[in-house]
N, C-alpha and C positions, 0 to 999 in steps of 0.2 A: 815934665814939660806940660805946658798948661793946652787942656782940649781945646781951644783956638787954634791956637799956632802950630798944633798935629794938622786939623784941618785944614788951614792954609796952605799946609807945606804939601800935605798930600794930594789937592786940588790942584797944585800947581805940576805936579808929578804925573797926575794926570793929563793934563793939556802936556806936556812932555810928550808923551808915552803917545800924543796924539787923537785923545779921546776929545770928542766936542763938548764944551762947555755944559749945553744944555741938556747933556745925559749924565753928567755929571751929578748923583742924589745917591744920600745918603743908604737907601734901600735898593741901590742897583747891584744888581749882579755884576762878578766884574768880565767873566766870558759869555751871558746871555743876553745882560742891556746894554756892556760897555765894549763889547765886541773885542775883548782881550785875548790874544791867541797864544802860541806858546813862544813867538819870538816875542811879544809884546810884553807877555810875561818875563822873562829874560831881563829886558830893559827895562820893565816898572821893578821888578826886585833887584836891580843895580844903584838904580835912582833910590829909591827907600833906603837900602844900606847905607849909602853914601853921603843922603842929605840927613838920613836919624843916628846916623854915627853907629850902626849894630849890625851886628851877623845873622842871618835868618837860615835856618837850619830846614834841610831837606823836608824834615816829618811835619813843620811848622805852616811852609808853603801850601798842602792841601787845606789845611785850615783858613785861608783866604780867599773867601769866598763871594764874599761882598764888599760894598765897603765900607759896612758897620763893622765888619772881624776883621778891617783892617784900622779902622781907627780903633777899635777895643784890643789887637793885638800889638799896635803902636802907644797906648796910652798904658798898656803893661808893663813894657818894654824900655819906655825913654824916662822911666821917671826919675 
């Protein structure tokens, strides 16, 4: 899947998920700038599964941590 349309998709998963637009940057953290807690979490790794069509494994989730290791773990993942 082409780095664009990861990012699109997951921009919009965030406004999902309830995150405001303008904190929305590529070097945000996703529990300390994008104030992701652990029911949000929940629901952002529903949304991911669902809209990238893949499984995200227990050990994989502490590895997201921003949301550059989420588009670099999406851009492994969907290709």
């Amino acid at each position: 899947m082409e780095s664009a349309k990861i990012r699109r998709n997951l921009y919009r998963i965030f406004r999902k998920t309830g995150v405001p637009k303008d904190l929305i940057d590529e070097n945000a953290k996703l529990n300390e700038d994008l104030f992701i807690d652990e029911n949000d979490m929940t629901c952002f790794l529903y949304y991911l599964e669902t809209n990238f069509n893949l499984r995200i494994k227990n050990d994989e989730v502490s590895k997201l941590v921003s949301v550059k290791d989420t588009i670099d773990f999406l851009q492994t993942h969907c290709a």
